[in-house]
C-alpha angles and dihedrals in degrees: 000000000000093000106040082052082049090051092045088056097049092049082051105049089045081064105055088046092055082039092060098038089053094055094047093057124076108285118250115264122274103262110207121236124173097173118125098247080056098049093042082051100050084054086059099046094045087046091050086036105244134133120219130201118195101232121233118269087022122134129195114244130167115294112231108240114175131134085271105027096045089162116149106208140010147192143180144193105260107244092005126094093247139133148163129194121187131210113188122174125174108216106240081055098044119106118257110265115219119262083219079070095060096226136129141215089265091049105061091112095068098045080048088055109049088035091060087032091062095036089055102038103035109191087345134126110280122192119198132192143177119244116235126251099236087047083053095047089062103052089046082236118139099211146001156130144217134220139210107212138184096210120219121252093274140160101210096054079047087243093297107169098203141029135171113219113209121182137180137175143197121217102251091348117079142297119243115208114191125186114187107192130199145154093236136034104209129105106297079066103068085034088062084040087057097061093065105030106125101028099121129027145162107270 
């Protein structure tokens, strides 16, 4: 158990520092869509006020939008096993989350996230973290975490094995959830991470 959680917190911590270099680095250029799932998508994003950018050797593919799966738009690496689903909800239009829960307004990301986390992973590992201040800072987001999955044998994830959770909200604003799923979690997977890194952000 002690080195598979020291493995978890290596892979993380690749991550925050892809994460970091990627942000520090020009952002892709705006490719333009004009399809109906990315106009839906870019509703979502102005009403929860976020920008997105949709990131360089993406393609559009169906978002999965089931009672478990409710994600709003998605994308993947073309010839690679790659994908990444995104759940955004402004504030004023998210569901009221039950006092019994113990969350706030303010704290929606969190019931989003171990909602999708368990609906994802099942009985599997999971693995949680804090997001740094200073990675906050540069996506103008109050809170978040992020969370390393095995994912259970499903349909509806395409049989994906592993996914990184990611999740980041604004005070009074909305809340992102991003699921980057892959078949492997080395490091080809936070390279592919890389590549759309800072694609959508608080304004």
């Amino acid at each position: 158990m002690t080195c598979i959680a020291k493995q978890f917190k290596q892979i993380l911590l690749t991550a925050i520092f892809l994460l970091i270099a990627a942000l520090a680095s020009p952002q892709a250029k705006q490719q333009t869509h004009t399809g109906r799932q990315f106009r839906n998508f870019e509703k979502l994003t102005t009403e929860a006020g976020m920008q997105f950018t949709f990131p360089e050797e993406f393609k559009e593919i169906p978002a999965v939008n089931t009672a478990d799966f409710p994600f709003d738009y998605a994308i993947s690496l073309p010839g690679k096993d790659f994908e990444i689903w995104f759940m955004v909800r402004s504030e004023k239009n998210y569901p009221h989350v039950p006092p019994s829960e113990g969350f706030n307004p303010d704290s929606t990301y969190n019931f989003m996230a171990v909602t999708e986390a368990k609906a994802l992973a099942g009985d599997n590992p999971v693995s949680a973290r804090t997001i740094p201040a200073e990675i906050l800072d540069r996506y103008n987001a109050d809170a978040g975490k992020t969370y390393l999955l095995d994912l259970q044998d499903l349909l509806e994830t395409k049989r994906y094995k592993y996914a990184l959770l990611v999740t980041l909200e604004k005070s009074h604003t909305g809340t992102i959830l991003v699921v980057c799923l892959a078949n492997s979690k080395g490091t080809d997977f936070f390279q592919d991470i890389n590549k759309a890194v800072a694609c959508l952000k608080f304004r």
